[in-house]
Every structure is written in C-alpha cells, then in structure tokens.
N, C-alpha and C positions, 0 to 999 in steps of 0.2 A: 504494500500500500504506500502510495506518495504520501511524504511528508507537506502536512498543509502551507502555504507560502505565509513566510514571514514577511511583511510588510518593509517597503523600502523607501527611499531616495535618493535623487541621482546627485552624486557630488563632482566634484573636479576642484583644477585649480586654476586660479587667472593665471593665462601667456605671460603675459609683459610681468604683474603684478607678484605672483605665485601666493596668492591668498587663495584660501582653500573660500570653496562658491556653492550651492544647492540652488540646484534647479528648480523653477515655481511652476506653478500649476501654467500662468501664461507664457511660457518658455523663456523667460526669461534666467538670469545667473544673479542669486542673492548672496551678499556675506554672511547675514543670518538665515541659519537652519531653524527660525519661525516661521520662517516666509516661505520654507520647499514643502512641494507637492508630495504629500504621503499617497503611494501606489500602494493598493492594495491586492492586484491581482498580477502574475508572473509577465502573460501578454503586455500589457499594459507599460510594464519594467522592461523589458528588452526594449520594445520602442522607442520612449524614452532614453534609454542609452545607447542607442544609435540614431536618434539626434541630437543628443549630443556629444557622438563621435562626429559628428557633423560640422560641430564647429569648432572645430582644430586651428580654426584662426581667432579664440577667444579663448578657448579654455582644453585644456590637456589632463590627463591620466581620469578621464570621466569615470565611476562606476558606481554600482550599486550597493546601498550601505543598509544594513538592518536598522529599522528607526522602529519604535512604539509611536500607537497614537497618544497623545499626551492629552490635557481636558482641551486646551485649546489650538493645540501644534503639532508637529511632529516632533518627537524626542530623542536623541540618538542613545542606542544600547549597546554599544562596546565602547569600552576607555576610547579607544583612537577617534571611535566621532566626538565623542567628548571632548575632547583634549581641542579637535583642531576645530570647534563654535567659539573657542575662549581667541584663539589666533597664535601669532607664538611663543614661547615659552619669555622674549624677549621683551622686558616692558617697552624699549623703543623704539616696538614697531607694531605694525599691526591692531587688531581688535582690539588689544590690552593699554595702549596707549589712548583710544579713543574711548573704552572705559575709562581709564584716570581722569582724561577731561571730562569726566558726567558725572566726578562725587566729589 
C-alpha cells in the first residue's frame, strides 16, 4: 500500500541573491515560507516543481520540502526548513538582519 503524500512546498534559492525563496500559490518567489503554496496532493507537487525548474533565470536548486498545515500557513517540519525561514546563520545579512530592524 502507498504511503499517503505528505504535504509540501516548493523552495529554491534566489540566482543573483542566494536567499532561500517558497513558491506562492500565484507563482510567484517569496522570502517568507507564510506566503508559499501548501500542495496537498503528489500531481499537483511535480508540476509545480517543474515550473519552477523553469525558471533557472530566477531561482536555482528548486525542490520539494515537507511543510504541515499550520492554523494559518504553511509550516516547515524538518530543522533545514526551519533553519533556512530564519535566513543565515549571519546577523549581517539576510532575514536576521531585517529582523533586528523590527525590534
């Protein structure tokens, strides 16, 4: 018996930028993984990540990430998606830098 599909979204990282990105529901490339499209069904998930193997002129190493629905978002459930919503481990740069400007 197939194992039921765990719920996903499609990540990558910006070309130029190398910030990691989640794909939204209108195809567009967000920094926050509040804003990406939770796929629910397997179909749905491959397509989705071959369009955005599509655009190789925006964003690189696209794939698919296990997320939970969360009450309002989608959530990520392994350390590494976690790790990379916070941005890099480096206060002077990245998400964590634009956190310090908001407190």
């Amino acid at each position: 018996m197939p194992r039921p599909f765990t719920p996903k979204v499609v990540t990558a990282n910006r070309l130029l930028e190398g910030d990691a990105v989640w794909r939204t529901r209108d195809g567009d490339w967000s920094p926050d993984m509040a804003q990406a499209e939770l796929i629910e069904d397997a179909r749905t998930a491959e397509l989705r990540l071959l369009e955005a193997a599509a655009e190789a002129h925006l964003v690189v190493g696209a794939y698919l990430a296990d997320a939970a629905r969360g009450e309002t978002r989608p959530e990520p459930v392994h350390f590494r998606e976690a790790f990379r919503t916070r941005g890099p481990s480096n206060y002077a740069h990245g998400k964590q830098t634009d956190m310090q400007e908001k407190t």
